[in-house]
ZAGUTOR-645530 format. One record per residue (C-alpha): residue in three letters; x, y, z. Coordinates in pm, whole numbers, plus 32768, in hexadecimal, padded with zeros to 4 digits. Layout:
BEGIN
@residuo: ALA	px: X	py: Y	pz: Z;
...
% end
This chain:
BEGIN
@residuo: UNK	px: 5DC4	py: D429	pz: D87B;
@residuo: UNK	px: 5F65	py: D451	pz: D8B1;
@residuo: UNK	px: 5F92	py: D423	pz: D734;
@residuo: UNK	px: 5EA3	py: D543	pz: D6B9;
@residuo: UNK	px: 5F66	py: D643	pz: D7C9;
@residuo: UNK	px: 60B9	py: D5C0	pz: D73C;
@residuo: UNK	px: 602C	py: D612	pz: D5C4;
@residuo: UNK	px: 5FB9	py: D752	pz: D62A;
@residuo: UNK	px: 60D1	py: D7D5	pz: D6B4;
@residuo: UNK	px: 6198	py: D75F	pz: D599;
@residuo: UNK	px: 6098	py: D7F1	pz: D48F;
@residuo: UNK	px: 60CB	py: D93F	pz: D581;
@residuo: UNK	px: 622B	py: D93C	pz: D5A3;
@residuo: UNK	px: 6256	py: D8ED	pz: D3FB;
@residuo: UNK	px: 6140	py: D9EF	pz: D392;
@residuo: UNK	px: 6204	py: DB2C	pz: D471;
@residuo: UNK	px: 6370	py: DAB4	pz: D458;
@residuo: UNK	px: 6392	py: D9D6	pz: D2EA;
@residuo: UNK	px: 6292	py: D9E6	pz: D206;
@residuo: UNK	px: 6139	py: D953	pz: D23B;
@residuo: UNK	px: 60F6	py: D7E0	pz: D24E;
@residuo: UNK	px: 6099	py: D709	pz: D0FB;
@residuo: UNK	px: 6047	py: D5E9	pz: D1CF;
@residuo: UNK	px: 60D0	py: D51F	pz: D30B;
@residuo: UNK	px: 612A	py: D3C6	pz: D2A5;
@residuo: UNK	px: 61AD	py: D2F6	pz: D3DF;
@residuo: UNK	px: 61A3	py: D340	pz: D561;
@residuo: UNK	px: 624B	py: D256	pz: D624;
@residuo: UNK	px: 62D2	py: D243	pz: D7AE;
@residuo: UNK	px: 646C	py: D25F	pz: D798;
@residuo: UNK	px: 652C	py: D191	pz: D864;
@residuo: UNK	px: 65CD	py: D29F	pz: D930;
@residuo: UNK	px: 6474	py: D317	pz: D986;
@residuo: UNK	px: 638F	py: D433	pz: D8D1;
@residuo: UNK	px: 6339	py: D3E2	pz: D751;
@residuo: UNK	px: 63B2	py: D3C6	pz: D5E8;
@residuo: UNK	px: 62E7	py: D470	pz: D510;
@residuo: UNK	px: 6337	py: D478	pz: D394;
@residuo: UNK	px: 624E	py: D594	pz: D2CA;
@residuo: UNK	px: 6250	py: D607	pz: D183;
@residuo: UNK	px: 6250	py: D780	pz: D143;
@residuo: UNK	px: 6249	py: D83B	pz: CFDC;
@residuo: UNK	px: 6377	py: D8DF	pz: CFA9;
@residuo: UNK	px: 63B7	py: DA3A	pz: CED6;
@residuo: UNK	px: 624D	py: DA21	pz: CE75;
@residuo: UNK	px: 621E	py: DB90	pz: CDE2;
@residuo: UNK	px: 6385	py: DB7E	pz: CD1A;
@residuo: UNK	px: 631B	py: DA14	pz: CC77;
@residuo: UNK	px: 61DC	py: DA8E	pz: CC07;
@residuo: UNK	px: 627E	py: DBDC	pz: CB7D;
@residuo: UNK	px: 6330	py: DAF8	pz: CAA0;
@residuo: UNK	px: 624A	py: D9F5	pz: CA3E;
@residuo: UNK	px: 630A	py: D8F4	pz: CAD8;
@residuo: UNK	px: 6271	py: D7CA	pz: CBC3;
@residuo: UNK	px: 625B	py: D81B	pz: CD26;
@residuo: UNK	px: 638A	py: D765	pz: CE0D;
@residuo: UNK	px: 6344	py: D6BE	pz: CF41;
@residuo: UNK	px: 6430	py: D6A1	pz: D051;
@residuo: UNK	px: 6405	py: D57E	pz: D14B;
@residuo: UNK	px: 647F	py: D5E9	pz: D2C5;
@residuo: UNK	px: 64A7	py: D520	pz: D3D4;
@residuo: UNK	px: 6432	py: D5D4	pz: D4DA;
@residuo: UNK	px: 649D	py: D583	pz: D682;
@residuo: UNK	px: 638F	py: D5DB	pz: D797;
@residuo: UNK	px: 63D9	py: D5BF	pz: D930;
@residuo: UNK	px: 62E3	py: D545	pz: DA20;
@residuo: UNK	px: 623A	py: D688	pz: DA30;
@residuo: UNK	px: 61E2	py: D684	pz: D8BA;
@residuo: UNK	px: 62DA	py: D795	pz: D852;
@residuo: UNK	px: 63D6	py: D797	pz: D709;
@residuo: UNK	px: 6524	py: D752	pz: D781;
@residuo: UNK	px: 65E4	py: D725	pz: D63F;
@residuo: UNK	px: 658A	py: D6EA	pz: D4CD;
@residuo: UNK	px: 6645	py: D69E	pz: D382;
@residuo: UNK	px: 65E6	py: D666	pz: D249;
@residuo: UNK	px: 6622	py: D502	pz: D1CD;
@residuo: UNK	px: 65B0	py: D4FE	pz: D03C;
@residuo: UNK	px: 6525	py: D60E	pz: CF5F;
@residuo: UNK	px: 6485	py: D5AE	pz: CE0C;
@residuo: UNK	px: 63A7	py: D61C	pz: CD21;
@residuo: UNK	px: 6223	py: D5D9	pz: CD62;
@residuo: UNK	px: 61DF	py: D50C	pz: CC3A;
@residuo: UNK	px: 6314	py: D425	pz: CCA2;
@residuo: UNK	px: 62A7	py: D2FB	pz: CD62;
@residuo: UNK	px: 6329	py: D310	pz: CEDB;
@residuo: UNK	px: 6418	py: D235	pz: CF70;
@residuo: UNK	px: 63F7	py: D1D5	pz: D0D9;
@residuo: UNK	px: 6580	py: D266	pz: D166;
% end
């Protein structure tokens, strides 16, 4: 299945390059060809929990080519976990 290669090479790409993946929320075709993913990845994990504070999580948007690789990425929102998500 297309979409399980496209979230495993974004879960690959976020683990070694970012930080790893909290959870992949949307994957959806783009209209110049590839896919729009949008994933949600702890940030600063070890420094929030040194200092009692709730862990952040930033929301990427994430662009893959035809031949499943990351292309670009940027992160669109970053919040605190118990904060309830916006869609962006």
């Amino acid at each position: 299945m297309e979409i399980k290669k496209i979230m495993q090479s974004v879960t690959d790409f976020f683990s070694e390059h970012v930080a790893p993946p909290h959870k992949i929320t949307s994957v959806e075709a783009a209209e110049e060809g590839g896919w729009k993913v949008l994933i949600e990845v702890v940030e600063e994990k070890e420094y929030m929990k040194k200092y009692a504070k709730d862990e952040m999580i930033g929301t990427y948007e994430v662009r893959v080519n035809k031949e499943k690789e990351v292309t670009s990425f940027k992160r669109r929102d970053i919040r605190y976990r118990s904060a309830i998500g916006q869609e962006t």
